[in-house]
Structures are given as C-alpha cells and as structure tokens.
C-alpha positions in Angstrom: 15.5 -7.4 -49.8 19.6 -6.8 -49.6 22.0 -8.8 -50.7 24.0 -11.5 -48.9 27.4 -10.2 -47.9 28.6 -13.2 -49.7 27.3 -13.4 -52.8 26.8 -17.4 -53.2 24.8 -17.4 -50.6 22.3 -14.6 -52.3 20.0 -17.4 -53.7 19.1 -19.4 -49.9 19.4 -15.6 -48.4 16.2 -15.0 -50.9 14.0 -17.6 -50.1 15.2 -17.2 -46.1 13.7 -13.6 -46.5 10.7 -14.5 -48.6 10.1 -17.5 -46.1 10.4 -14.9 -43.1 8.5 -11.9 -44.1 5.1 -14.3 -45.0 5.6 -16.0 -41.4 5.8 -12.8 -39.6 3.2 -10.7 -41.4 0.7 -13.6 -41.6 1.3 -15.5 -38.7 3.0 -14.1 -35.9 1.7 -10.5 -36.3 -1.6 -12.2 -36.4 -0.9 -14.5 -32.8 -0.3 -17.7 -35.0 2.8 -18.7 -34.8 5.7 -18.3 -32.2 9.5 -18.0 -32.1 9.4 -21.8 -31.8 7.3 -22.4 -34.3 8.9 -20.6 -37.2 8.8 -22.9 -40.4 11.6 -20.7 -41.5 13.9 -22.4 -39.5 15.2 -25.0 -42.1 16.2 -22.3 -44.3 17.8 -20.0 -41.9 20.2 -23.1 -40.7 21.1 -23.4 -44.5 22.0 -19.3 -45.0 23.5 -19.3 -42.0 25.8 -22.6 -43.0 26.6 -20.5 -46.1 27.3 -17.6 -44.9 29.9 -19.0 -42.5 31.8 -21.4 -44.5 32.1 -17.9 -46.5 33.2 -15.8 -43.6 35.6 -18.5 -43.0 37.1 -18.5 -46.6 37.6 -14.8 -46.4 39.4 -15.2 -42.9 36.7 -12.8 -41.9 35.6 -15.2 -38.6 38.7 -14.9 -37.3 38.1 -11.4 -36.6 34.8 -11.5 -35.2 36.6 -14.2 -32.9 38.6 -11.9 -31.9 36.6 -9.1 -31.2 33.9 -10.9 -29.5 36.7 -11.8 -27.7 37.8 -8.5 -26.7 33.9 -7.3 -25.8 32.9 -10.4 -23.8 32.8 -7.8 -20.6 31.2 -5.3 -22.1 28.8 -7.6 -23.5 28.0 -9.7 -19.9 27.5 -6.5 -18.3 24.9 -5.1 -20.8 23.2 -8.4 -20.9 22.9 -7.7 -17.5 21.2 -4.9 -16.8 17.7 -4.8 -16.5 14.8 -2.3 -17.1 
C-alpha cells in the first residue's frame, strides 16, 4: 500500500487500506456488502479529517480551491454526458 501524502496521517491511511481491501475482496466482490454498507466508513472519515487539516497546514487546499474553481465548467459538462 502507498504512503499518505502527509506523512502523519500514514498510520489511519494503513488501517483505512487494510480495512478496504478485506471489505472489497470478501464482501463486495462476493455480493455481500454494498457502497452503503462499507464498515470502512469510520476510518475513511478519520484519513480523510487528517489528510485535510494537513492540506490545510501546507496551504495546499487553497489551490485545489482554486482550481476546482477554474474547472467547475469543464467538470458540469463531463458529468453530463451520458453513454
């Protein structure tokens, strides 16, 4: 598994990953479990807490702000289109 762009967050990342993989290979491949059942929730809300209070220390979500931003167009009209 990789590495958490932040590094303090590489511990809850871990178990987030660990969690995942064994709900998806044993459960949802298998028909067991859906996208709203996923008892990997918990953990994913906790990396994901991490991971932003570190984006925000680094300045870092102030860019992706601004350049979701700048590709809200782009973005509408490829969530758009249908196959």
């Amino acid at each position: 598994m990789s590495q958490s762009l932040a590094p303090e967050c590489n511990e809850v990342k871990e178990r987030y990953d660990t969690c995942f993989l064994k709900w998806y290979s044993e459960k949802y491949l298998r028909g067991l479990g859906t996208t709203d059942n996923n008892e990997c929730a918990g953990l994913f809300k906790e990396y994901s807490k991490c991971l932003q209070g570190a984006l925000k220390d680094r300045g870092i979500d102030k860019l992706l702000d601004e350049a979701r931003e700048d590709n809200k167009e782009n973005d509408a009209a490829l969530m758009g289109k249908k196959k």
